[in-house]
C-alpha positions in Angstrom: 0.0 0.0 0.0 3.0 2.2 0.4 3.8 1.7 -2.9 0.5 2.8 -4.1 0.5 6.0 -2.0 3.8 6.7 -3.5 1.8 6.8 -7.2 -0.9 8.9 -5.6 1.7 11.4 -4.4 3.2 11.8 -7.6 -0.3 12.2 -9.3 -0.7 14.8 -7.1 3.1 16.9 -7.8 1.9 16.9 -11.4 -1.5 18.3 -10.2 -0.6 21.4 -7.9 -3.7 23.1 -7.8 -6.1 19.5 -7.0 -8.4 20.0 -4.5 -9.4 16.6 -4.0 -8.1 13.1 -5.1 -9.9 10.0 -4.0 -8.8 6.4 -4.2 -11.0 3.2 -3.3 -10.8 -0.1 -3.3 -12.5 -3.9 -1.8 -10.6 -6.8 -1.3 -12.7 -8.5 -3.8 -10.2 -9.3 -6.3 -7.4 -9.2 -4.0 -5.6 -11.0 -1.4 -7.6 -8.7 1.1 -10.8 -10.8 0.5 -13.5 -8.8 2.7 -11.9 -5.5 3.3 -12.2 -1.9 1.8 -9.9 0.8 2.2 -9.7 4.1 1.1 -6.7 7.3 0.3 -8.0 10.8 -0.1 -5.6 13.7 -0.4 -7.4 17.1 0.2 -6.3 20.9 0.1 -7.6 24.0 1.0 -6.1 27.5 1.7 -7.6 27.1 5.7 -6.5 24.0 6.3 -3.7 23.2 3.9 -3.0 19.9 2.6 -4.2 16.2 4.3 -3.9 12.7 3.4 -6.4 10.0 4.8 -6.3 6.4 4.9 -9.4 4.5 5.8 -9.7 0.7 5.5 -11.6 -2.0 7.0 -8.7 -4.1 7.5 -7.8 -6.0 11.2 -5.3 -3.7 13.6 -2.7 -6.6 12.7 -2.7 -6.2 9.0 -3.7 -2.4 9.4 -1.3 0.2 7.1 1.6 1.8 8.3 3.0 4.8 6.2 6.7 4.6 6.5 8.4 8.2 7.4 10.1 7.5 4.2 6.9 8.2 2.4 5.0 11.0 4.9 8.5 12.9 4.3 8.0 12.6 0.3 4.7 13.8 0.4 5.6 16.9 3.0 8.3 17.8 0.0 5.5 17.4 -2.8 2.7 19.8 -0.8 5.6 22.1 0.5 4.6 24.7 -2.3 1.7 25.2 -0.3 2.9 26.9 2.6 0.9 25.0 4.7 2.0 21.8 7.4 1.0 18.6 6.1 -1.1 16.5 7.8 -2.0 12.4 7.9 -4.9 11.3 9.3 -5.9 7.5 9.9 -9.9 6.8 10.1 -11.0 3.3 10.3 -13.7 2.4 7.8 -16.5 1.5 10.0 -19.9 -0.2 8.7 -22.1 -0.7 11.8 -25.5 0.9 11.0 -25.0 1.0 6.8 -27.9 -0.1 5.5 -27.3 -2.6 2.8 -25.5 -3.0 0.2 -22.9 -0.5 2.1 -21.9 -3.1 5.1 -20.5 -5.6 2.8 -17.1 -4.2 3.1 -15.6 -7.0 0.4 -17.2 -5.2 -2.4 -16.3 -2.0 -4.5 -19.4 -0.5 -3.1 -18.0 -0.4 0.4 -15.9 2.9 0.3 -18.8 4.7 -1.6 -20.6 6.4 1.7 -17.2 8.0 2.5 -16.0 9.3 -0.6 -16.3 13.2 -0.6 -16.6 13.3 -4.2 -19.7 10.5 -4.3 -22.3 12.7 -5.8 -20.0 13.6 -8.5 -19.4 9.2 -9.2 -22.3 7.9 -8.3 -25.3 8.7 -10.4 -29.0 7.5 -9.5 -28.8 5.1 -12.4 -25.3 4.0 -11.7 -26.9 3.0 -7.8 -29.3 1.2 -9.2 -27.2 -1.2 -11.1 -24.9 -1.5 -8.5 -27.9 -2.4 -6.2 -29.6 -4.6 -9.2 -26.2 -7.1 -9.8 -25.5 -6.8 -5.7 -29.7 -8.4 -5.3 -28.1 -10.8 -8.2 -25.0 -12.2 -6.8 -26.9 -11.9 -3.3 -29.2 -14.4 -5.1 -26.4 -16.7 -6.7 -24.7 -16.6 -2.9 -21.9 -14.9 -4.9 -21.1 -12.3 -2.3 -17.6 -12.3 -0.3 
């Protein structure tokens, strides 16, 4: 996951003016079968830059970002003036109404992306809903 924080940092030095970069994924393809986790990198001229990391995963497998890579990404956001900051949130699903609790699939990180009215359109919930009632149905899930 380092690693892929690393590509997200650089994404972001070629992008000095973003506002807000969100990156989500499930374990469903992965060897993290039945976890969700979640980067954002956010900027504003009050608070300055920030970079989250949310996931589902257990405390024992849970991410830690290497000082190696919170001191690249203080260099990258220097031109802000501004401190940087890293937050960790866990990714918690008590009281989500379904399809939002089943953390192994895509839909998992939706309810706290920032940016979900902008991805998510009525339409594209409903077929997200319609093939999660399918594979529900076929006991495909997780």
């Amino acid at each position: 996951m380092n690693r892929f924080l690393e590509l997200a940092m650089q994404t972001v030095s070629w992008m000095p003016k973003l506002e807000i970069m969100e990156i989500g994924n499930s374990g469903e393809w992965t060897e993290e079968k039945g976890h969700a986790c979640m980067s954002r990198y956010t900027f504003n001229e009050r608070d300055g830059p920030m970079v989250t990391w949310s996931s589902t995963w257990p405390a024992e497998k849970e991410l830690v970002l290497s000082p190696d890579l919170i001191q690249k990404w203080q260099v990258i956001t220097s031109h802000t003036g501004h401190q940087l900051k890293v937050e960790r949130k866990p990714l918690v699903g008590v009281g989500l109404e379904w399809p939002y609790q089943l953390s192994c699939l895509h839909v998992a990180v939706v309810p706290w992306l920032l940016l979900k009215k902008d991805i998510l359109s009525g339409l594209s919930r409903f077929q997200l809903i319609s093939e999660l009632h399918s594979r529900f149905r076929d006991r495909e899930l997780c």
